[in-house]
MARBA-3410 file (N, C-alpha, C, O; in Angstrom, 1 decimal):
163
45.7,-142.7,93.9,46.6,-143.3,93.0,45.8,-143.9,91.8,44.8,-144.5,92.1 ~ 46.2,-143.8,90.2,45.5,-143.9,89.6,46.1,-145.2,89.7,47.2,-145.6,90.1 ~ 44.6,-146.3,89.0,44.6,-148.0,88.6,45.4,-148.1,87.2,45.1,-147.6,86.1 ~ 46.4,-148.7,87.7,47.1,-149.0,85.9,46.8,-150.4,85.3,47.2,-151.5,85.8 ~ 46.2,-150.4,84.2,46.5,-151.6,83.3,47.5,-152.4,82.9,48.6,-152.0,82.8
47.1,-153.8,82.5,48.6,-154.3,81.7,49.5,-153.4,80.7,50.8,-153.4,80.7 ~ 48.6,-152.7,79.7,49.6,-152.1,78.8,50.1,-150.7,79.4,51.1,-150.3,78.9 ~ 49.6,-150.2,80.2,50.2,-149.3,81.2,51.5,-149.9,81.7,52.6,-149.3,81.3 ~ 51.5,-150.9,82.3,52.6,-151.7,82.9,53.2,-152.0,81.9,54.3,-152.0,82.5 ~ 53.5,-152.3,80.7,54.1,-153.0,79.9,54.8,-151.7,79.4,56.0,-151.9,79.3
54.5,-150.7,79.1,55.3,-149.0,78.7,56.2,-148.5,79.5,57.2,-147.9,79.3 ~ 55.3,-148.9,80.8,56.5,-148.2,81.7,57.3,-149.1,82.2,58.2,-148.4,82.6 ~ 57.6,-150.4,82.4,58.9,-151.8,82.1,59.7,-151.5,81.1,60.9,-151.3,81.4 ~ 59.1,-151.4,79.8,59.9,-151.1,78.6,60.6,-149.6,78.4,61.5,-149.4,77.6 ~ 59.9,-148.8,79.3,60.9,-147.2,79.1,62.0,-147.4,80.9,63.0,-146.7,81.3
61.2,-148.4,81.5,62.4,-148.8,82.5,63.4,-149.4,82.5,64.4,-149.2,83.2 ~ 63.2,-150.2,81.5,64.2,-150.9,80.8,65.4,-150.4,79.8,66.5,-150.8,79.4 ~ 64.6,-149.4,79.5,65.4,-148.7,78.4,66.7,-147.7,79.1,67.9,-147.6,79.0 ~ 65.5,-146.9,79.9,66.5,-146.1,81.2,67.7,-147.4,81.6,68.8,-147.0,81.9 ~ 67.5,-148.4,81.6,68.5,-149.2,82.5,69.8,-149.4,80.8,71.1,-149.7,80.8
69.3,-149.4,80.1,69.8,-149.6,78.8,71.1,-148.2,78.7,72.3,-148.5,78.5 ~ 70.7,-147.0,78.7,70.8,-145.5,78.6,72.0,-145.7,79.7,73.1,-145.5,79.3 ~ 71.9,-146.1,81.1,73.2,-146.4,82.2,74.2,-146.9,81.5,75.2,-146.2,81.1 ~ 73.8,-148.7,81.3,74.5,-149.7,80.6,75.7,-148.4,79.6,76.8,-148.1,79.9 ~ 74.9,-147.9,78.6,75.8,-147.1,77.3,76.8,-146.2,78.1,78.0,-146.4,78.0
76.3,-145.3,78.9,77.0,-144.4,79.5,78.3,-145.3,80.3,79.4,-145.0,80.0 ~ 78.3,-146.6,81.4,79.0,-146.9,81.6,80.0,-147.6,80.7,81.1,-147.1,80.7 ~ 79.9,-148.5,80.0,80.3,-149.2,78.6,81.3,-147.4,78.0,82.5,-147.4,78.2 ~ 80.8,-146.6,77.5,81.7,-145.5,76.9,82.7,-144.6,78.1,83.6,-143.7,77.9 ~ 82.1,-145.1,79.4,83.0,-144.8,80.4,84.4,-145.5,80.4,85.5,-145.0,80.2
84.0,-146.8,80.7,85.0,-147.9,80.4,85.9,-147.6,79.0,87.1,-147.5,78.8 ~ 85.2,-147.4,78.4,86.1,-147.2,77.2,87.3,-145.9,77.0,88.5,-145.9,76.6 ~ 86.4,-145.0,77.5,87.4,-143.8,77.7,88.4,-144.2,78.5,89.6,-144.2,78.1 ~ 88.1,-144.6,79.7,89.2,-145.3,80.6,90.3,-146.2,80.2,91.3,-146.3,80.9 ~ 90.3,-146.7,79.4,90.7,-147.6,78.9,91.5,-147.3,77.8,92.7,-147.7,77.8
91.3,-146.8,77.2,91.9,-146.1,75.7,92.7,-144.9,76.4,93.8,-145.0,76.0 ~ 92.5,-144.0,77.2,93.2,-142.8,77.5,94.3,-143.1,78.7,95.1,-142.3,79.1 ~ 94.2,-144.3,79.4,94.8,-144.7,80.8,95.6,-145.7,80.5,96.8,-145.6,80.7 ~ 95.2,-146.6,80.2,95.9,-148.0,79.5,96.8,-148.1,77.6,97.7,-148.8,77.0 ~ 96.0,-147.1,77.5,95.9,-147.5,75.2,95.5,-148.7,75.4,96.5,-149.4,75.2
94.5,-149.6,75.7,94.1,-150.6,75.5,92.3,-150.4,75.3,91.4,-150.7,76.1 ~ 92.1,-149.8,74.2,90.5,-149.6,73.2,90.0,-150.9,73.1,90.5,-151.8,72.6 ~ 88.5,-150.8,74.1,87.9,-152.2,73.7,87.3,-151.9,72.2,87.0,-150.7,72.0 ~ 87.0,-152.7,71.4,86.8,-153.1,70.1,85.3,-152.8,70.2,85.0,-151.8,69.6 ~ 84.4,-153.3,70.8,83.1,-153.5,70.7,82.0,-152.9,71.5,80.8,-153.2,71.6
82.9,-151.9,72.0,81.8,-150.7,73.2,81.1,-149.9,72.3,80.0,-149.7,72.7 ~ 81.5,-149.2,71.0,81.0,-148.4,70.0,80.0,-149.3,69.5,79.1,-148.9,70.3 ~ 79.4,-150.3,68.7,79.2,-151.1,68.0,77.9,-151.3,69.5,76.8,-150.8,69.3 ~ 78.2,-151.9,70.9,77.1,-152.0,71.4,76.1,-151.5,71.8,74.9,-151.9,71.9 ~ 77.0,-149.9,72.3,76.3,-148.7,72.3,75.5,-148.3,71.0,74.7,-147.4,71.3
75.6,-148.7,69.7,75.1,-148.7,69.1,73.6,-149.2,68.9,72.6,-148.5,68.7 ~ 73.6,-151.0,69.0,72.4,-151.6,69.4,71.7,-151.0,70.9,70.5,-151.3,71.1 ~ 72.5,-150.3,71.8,72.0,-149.9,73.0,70.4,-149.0,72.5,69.2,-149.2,72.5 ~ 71.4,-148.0,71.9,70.5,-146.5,71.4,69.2,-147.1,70.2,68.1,-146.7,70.3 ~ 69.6,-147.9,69.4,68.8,-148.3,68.5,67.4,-149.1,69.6,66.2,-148.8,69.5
68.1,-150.2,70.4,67.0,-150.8,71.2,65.7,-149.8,71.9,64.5,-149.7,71.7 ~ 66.7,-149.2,73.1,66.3,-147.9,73.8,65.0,-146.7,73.2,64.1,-146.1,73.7 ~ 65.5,-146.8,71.8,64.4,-145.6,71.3,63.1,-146.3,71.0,62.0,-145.6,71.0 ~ 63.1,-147.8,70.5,61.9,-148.3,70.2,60.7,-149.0,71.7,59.5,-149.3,71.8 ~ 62.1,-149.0,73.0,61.2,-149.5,73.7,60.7,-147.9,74.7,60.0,-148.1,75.7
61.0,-147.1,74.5,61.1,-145.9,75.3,60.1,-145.0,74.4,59.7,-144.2,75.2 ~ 59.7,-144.9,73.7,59.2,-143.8,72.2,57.3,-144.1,72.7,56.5,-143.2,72.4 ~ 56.8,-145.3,73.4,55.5,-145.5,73.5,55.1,-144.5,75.1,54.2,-143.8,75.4 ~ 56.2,-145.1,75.7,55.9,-144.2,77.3,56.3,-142.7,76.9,55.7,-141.9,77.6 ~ 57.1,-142.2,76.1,56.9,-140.8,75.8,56.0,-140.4,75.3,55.7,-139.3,75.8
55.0,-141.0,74.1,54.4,-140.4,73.7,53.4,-140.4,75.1,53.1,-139.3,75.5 ~ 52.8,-141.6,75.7,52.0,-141.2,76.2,52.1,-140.0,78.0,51.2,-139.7,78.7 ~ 53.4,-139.7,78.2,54.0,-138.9,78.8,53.6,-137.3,78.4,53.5,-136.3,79.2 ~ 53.4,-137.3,77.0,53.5,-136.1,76.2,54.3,-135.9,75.3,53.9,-135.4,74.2 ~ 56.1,-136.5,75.7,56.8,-135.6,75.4,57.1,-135.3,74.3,57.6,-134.2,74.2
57.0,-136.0,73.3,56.8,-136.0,71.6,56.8,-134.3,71.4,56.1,-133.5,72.0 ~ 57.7,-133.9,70.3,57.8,-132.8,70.0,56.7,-132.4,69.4,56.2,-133.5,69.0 ~ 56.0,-131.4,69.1,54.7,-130.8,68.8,54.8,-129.1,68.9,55.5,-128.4,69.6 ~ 53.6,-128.8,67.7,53.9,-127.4,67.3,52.8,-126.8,68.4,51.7,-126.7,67.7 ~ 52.6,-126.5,69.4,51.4,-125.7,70.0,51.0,-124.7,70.1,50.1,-124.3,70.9
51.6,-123.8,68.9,51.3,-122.4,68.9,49.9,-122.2,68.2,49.0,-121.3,68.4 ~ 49.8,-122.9,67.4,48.4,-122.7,66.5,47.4,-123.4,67.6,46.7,-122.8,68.3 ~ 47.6,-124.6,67.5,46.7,-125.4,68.5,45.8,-124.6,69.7,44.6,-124.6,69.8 ~ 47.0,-123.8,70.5,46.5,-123.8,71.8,45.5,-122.7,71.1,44.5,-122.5,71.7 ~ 45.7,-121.8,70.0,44.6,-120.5,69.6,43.3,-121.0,69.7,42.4,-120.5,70.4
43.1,-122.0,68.8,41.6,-122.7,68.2,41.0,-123.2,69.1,41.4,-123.4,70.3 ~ 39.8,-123.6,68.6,38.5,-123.2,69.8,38.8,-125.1,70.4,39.2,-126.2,69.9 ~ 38.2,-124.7,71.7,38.2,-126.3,72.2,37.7,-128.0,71.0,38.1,-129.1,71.0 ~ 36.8,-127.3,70.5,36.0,-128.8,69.8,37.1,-128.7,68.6,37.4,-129.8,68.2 ~ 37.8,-127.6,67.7,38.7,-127.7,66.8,39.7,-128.6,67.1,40.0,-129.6,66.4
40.4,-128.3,68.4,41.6,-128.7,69.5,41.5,-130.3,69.1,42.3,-131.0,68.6 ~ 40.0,-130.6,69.8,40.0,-132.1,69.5,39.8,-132.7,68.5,40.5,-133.8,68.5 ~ 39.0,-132.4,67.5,38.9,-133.1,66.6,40.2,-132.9,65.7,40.0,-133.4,64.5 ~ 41.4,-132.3,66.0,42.6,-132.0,65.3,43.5,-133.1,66.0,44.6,-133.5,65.5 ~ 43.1,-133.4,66.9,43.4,-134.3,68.3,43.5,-135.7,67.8,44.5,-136.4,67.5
42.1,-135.9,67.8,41.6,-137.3,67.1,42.0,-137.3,65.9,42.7,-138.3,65.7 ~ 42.0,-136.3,64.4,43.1,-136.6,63.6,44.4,-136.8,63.3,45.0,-137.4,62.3 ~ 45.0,-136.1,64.6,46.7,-136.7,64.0,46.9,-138.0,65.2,48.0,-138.6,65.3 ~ 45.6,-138.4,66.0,45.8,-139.5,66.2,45.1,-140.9,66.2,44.9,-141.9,66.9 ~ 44.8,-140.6,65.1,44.0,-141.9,64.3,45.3,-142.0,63.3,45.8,-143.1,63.0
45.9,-140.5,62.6,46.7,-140.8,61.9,48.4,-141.4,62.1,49.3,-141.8,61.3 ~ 48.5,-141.4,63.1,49.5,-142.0,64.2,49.3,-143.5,64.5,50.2,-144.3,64.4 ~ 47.6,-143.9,64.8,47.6,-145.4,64.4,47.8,-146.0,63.0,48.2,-147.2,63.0 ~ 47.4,-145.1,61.6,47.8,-145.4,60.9,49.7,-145.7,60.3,50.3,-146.6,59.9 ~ 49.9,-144.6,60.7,51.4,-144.6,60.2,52.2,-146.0,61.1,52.9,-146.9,60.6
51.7,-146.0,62.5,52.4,-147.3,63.5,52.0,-148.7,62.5,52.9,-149.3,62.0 ~ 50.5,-148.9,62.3,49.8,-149.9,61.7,51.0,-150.1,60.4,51.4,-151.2,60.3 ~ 51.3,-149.6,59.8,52.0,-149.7,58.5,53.5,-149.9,58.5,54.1,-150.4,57.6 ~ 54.1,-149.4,59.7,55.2,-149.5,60.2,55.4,-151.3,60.7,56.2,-152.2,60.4 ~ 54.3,-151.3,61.4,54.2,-152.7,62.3,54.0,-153.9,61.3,54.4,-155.0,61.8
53.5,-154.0,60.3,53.1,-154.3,59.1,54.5,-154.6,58.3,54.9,-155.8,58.1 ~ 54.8,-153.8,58.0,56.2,-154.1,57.0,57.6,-154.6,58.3,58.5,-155.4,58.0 ~ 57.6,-154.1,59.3,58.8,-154.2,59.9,58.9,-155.7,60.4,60.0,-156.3,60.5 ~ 57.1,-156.3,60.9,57.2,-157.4,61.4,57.2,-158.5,59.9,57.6,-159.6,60.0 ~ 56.8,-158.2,58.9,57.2,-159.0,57.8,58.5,-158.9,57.2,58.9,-159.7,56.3
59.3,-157.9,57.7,60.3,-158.1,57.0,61.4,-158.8,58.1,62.4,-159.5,57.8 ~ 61.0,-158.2,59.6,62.0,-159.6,60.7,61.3,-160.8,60.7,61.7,-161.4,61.7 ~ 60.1,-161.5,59.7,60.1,-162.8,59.9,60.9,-162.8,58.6,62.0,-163.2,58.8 ~ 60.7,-162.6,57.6,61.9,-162.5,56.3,63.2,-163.2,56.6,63.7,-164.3,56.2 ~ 63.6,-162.0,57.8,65.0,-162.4,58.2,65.5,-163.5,59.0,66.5,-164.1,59.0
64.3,-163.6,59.8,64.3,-164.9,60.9,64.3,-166.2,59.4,65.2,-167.0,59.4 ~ 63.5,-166.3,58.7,63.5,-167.7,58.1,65.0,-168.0,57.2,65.5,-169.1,57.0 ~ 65.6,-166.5,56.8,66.5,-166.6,56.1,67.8,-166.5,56.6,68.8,-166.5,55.9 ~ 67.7,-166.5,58.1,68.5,-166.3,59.6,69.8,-165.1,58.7,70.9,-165.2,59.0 ~ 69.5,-164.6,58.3,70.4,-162.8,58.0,70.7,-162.2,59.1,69.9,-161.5,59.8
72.1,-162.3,59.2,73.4,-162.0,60.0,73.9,-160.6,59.8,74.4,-160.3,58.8 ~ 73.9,-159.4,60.8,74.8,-158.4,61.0,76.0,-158.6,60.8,76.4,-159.0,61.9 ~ 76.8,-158.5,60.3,78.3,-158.9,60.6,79.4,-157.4,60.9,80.0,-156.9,59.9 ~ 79.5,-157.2,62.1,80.6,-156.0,62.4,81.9,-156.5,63.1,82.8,-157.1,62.5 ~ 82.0,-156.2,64.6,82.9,-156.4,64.9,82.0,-157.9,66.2,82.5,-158.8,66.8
80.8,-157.6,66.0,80.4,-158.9,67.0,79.4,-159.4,65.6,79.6,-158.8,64.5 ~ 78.5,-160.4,65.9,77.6,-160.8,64.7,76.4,-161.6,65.5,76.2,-162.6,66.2 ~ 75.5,-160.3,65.0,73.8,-160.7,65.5,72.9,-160.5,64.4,73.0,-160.0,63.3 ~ 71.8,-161.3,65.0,70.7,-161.6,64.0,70.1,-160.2,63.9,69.9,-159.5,64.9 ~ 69.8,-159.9,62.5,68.7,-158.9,62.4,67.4,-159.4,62.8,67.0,-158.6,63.6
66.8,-160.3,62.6,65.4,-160.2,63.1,65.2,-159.7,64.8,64.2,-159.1,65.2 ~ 66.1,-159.9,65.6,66.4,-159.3,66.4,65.9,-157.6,66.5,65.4,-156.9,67.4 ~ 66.1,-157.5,65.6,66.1,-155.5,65.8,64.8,-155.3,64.8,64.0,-154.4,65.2 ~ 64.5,-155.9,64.0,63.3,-155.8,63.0,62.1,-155.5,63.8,61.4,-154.5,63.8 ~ 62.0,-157.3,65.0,61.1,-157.2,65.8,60.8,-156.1,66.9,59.7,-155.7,67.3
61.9,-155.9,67.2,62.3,-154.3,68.3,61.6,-153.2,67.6,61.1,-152.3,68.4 ~ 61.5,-153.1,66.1,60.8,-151.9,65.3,59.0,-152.6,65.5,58.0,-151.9,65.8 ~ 59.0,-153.6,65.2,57.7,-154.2,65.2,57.0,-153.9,66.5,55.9,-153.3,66.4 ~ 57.4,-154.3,67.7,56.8,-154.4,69.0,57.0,-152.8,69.5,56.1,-152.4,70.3 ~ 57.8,-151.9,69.1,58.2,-150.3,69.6,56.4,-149.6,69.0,55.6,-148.9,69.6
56.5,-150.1,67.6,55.2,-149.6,66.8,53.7,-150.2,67.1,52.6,-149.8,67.0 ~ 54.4,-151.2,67.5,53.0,-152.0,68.2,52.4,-151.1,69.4,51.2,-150.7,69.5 ~ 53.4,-151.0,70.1,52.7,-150.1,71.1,52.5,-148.6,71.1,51.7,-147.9,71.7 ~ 53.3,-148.2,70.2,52.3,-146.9,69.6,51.6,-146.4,69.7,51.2,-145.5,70.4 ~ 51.0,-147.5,68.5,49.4,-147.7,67.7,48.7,-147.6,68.9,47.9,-146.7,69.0
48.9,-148.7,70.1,47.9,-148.3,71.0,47.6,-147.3,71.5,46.4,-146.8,71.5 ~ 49.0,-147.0,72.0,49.0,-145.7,72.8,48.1,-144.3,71.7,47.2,-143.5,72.1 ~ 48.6,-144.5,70.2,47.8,-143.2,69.9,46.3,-143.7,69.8,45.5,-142.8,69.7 ~ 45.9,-145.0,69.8,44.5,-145.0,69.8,43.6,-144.7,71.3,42.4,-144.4,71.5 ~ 44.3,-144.9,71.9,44.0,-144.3,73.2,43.9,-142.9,73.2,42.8,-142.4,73.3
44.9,-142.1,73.1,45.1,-140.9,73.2,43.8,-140.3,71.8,43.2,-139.2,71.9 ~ 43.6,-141.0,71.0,42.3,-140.8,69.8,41.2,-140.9,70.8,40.5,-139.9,71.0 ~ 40.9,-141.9,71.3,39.3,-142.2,72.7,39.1,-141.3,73.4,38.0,-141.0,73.7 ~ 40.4,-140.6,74.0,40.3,-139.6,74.7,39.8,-138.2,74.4,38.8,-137.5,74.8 ~ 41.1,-138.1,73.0,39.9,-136.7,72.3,38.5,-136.9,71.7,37.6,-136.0,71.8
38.4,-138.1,71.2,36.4,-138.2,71.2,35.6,-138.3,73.1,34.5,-138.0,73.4 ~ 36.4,-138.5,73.6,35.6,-138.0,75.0,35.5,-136.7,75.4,34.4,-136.3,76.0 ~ 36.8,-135.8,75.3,36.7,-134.7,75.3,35.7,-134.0,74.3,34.9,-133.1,74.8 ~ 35.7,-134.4,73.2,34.5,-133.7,72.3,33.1,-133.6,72.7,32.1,-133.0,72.4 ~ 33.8,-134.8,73.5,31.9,-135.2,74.1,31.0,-134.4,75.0,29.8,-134.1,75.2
32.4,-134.2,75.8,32.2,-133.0,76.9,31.7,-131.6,76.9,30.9,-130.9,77.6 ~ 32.6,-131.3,75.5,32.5,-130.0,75.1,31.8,-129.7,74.1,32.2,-128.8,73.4 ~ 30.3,-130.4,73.7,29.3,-130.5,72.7,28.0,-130.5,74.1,26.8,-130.5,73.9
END
């Protein structure tokens, strides 16, 4: 059994969580259907939750995929080129993955303290704070960044191998 790390542990809580999030929605639009087609009595705020469900879900779930694999990706060129191309194309789109996260993490967490100081309100059919969801973009990209810098150490190991 492989030894897992904190941030190992912390990916797979957060895409566990998310999974538990993903139930939550599915039952919540259960209920609803039930409700609206059995009764005519439509809860108001099942759409609107299921909303924040999906939004939460993809930022805390998107770091354990990537390092899962499952991230959509073109492999037809890739798998042609020669092993040391492989990697060092490897380590480029994932250095450039820490960059895009880095910049993401950067503006999202300055703009949910923005909203935290200016306490800026959602207002639909319930009313929540945006820094709330800002941060959720902030900490989703935060772990990213890791994850693709890991996955960057790896393809310079692999290069190392194969030199």
């Amino acid at each position: 059994m492989q030894k897992r790390g904190l941030f190992d542990s912390i990916i797979d809580f957060l895409a566990l969580l998310g999974g538990v999030l993903l139930v939550g929605a599915v039952l919540i639009m259960s209920v609803e259907i039930f409700m609206r087609y059995f009764f005519a009595k439509p809860l108001i705020w099942t759409v609107e939750v299921c909303e924040y469900i999906l939004f939460t879900m993809t930022f805390l779930a998107a770091p354990w995929l990537l390092k899962k694999g499952g991230h959509v990706g073109v492999d037809i060129l890739v798998e042609r080129l020669n092993p040391k191309l492989q990697g060092w194309l490897g380590v480029f789109s994932s250095a450039t993955g820490v960059f895009v996260s880095g910049v993401v993490v950067w503006f999202s967490a300055a703009a949910a303290w923005n909203s935290y100081v200016n306490r800026v309100l959602i207002t639909k059919t319930m009313t929540m704070y945006e820094f709330f969801f800002l941060a959720l973009i902030s900490i989703g990209y935060f772990l990213l960044m890791g994850q693709f810098a890991r996955q960057g150490l790896q393809h310079l190991r692999r290069l190392k191998e194969v030199n």
